[in-house]
C-alpha positions as a Markdown table, in Angstrom:
| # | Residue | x | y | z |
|---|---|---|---|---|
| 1 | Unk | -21.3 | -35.4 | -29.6 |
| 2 | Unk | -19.9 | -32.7 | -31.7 |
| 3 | Unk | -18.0 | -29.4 | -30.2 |
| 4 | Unk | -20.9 | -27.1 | -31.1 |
| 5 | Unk | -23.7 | -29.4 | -28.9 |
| 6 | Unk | -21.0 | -29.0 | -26.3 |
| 7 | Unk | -20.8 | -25.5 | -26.3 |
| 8 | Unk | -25.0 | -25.2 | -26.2 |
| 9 | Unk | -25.3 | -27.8 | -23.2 |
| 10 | Unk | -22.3 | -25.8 | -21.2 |
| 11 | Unk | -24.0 | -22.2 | -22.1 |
| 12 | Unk | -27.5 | -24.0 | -21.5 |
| 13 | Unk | -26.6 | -25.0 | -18.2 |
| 14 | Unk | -24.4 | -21.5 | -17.1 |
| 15 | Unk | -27.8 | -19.7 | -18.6 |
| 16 | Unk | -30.4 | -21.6 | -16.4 |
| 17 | Unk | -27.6 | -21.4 | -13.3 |
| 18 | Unk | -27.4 | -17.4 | -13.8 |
| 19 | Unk | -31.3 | -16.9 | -13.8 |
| 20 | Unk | -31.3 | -19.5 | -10.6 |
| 21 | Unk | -28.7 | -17.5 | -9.0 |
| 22 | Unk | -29.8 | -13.9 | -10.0 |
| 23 | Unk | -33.8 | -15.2 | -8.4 |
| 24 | Unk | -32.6 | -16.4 | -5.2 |
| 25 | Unk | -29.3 | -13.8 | -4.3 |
| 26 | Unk | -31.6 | -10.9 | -5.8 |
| 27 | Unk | -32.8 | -9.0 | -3.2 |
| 28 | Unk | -30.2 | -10.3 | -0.8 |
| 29 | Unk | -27.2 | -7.9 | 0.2 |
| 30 | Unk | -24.6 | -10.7 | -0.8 |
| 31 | Unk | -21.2 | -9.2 | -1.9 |
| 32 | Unk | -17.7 | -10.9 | -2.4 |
| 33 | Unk | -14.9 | -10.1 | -0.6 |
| 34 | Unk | -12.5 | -12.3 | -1.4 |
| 35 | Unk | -9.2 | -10.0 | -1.8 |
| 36 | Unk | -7.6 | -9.0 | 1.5 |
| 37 | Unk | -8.0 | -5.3 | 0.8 |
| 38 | Unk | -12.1 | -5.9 | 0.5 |
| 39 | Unk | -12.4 | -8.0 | 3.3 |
| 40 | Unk | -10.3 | -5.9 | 5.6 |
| 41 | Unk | -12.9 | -2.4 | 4.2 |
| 42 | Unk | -15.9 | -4.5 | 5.0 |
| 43 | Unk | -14.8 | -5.8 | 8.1 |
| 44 | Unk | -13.9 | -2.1 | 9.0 |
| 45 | Unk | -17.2 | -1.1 | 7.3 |
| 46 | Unk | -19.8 | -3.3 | 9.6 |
| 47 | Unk | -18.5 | -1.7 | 13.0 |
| 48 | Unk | -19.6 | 2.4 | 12.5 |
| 49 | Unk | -16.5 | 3.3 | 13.2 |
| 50 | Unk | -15.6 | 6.5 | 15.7 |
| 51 | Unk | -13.8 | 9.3 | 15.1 |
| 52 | Unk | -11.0 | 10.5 | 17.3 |
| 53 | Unk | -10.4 | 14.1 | 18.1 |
| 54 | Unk | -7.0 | 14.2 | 16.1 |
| 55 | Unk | -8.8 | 12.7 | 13.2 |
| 56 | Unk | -11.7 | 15.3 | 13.1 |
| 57 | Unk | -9.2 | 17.7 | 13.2 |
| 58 | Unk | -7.1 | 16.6 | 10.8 |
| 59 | Unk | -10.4 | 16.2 | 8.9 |
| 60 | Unk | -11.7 | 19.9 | 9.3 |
| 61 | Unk | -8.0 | 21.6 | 8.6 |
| 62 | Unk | -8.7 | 20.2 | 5.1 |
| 63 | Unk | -12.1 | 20.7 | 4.6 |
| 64 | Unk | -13.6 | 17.4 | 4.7 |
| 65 | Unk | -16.3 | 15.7 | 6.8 |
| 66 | Unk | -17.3 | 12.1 | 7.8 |
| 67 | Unk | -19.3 | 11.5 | 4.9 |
| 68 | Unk | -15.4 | 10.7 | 2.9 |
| 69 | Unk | -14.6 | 8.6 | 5.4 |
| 70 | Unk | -17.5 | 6.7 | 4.3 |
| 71 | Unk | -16.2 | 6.8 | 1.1 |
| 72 | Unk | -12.6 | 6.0 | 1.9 |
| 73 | Unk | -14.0 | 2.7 | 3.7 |
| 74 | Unk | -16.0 | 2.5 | 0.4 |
| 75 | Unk | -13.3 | 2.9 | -2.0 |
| 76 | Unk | -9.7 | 3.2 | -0.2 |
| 77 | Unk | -6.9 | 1.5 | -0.6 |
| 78 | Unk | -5.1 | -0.6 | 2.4 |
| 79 | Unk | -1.8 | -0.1 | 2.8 |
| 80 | Unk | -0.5 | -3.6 | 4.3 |
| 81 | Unk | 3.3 | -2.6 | 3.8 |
| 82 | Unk | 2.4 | 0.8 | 6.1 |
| 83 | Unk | 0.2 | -1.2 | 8.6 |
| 84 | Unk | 0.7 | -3.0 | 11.9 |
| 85 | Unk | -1.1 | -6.8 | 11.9 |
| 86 | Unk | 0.9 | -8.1 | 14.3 |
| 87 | Unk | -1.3 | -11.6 | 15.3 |
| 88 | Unk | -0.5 | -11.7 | 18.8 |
| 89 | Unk | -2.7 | -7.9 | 18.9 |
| 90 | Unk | -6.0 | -7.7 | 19.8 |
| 91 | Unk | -6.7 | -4.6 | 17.8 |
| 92 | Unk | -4.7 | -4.2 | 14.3 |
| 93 | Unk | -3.9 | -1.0 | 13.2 |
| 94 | Unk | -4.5 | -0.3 | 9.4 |
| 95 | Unk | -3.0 | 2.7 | 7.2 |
| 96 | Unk | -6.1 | 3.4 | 4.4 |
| 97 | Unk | -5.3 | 5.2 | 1.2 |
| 98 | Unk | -8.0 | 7.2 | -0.1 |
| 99 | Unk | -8.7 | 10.1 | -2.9 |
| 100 | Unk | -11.6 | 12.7 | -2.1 |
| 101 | Unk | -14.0 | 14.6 | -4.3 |
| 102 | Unk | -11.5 | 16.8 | -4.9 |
| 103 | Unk | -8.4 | 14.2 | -6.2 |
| 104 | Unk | -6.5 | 15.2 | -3.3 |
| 105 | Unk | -4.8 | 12.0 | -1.7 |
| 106 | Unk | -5.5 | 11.4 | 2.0 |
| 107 | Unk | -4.0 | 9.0 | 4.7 |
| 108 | Unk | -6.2 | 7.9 | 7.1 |
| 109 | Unk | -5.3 | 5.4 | 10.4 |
| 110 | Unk | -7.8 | 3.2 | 11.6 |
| 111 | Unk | -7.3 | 0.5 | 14.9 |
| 112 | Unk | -9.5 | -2.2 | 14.2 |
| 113 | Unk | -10.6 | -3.6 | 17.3 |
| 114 | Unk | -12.7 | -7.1 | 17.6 |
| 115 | Unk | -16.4 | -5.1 | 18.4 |
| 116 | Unk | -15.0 | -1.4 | 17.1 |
| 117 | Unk | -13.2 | 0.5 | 14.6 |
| 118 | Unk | -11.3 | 3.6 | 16.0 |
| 119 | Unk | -10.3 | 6.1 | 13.2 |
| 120 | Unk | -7.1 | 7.5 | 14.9 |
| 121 | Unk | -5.4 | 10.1 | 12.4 |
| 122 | Unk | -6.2 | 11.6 | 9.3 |
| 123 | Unk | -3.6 | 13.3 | 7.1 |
| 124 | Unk | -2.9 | 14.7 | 3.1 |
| 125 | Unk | -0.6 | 11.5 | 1.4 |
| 126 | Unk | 2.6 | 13.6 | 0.6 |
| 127 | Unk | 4.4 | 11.3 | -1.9 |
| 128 | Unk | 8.0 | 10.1 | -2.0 |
């Protein structure tokens, strides 16, 4: 068999499993979270997570409301190095990195609990 039937079987095959793929995980909400950063967002994401007073202060001194916390969960960066995953906790405390409408760079703290998601603190990223 020459290289170019190769070739036409392999994209044959990748073509059919695409269309297969695209029919049945089409109207699903399937994503993939495979890198730690994603999974921890999503994991974060799926428990509506509340706001502490501290937080909603810290949000309203600079102008911003809930809806870029949404975002940040959307969008933000994790900060593992910053972050306390200690195994041994029941509820992990994670430092999120996030930019809002307005490229300003925010800091916001969440403990992540097994059945909720506490947003703790919320404050400008000031830069070393």
């Amino acid at each position: 068999m020459t290289r170019i039937k190769r070739f036409a079987f392999f994209f044959g095959g990748f073509s059919v499993g695409v269309v297969i793929l695209m029919f049945f995980l089409g109207g699903k909400n399937a994503s993939c979270a495979y890198g730690p950063n994603a999974r921890v967002l999503k994991n974060i994401r799926i428990k509506s997570p509340e706001v502490s007073e501290k937080a909603l202060a810290g949000m309203t001194a600079n102008g911003l409301d809930t809806s870029e916390v949404r975002r940040f969960l959307q969008i933000g960066k994790v900060l593992f190095r910053d972050s306390n995953i200690k195994i041994n906790d029941t509820c992990k405390k994670y430092v999120i990195r996030g930019k809002a409408k307005d490229d300003e760079r925010y800091l916001m703290q969440v403990k992540n609990c097994d059945s909720t998601a506490f947003i703790t603190d919320f404050s400008k990223y000031v830069e070393d």
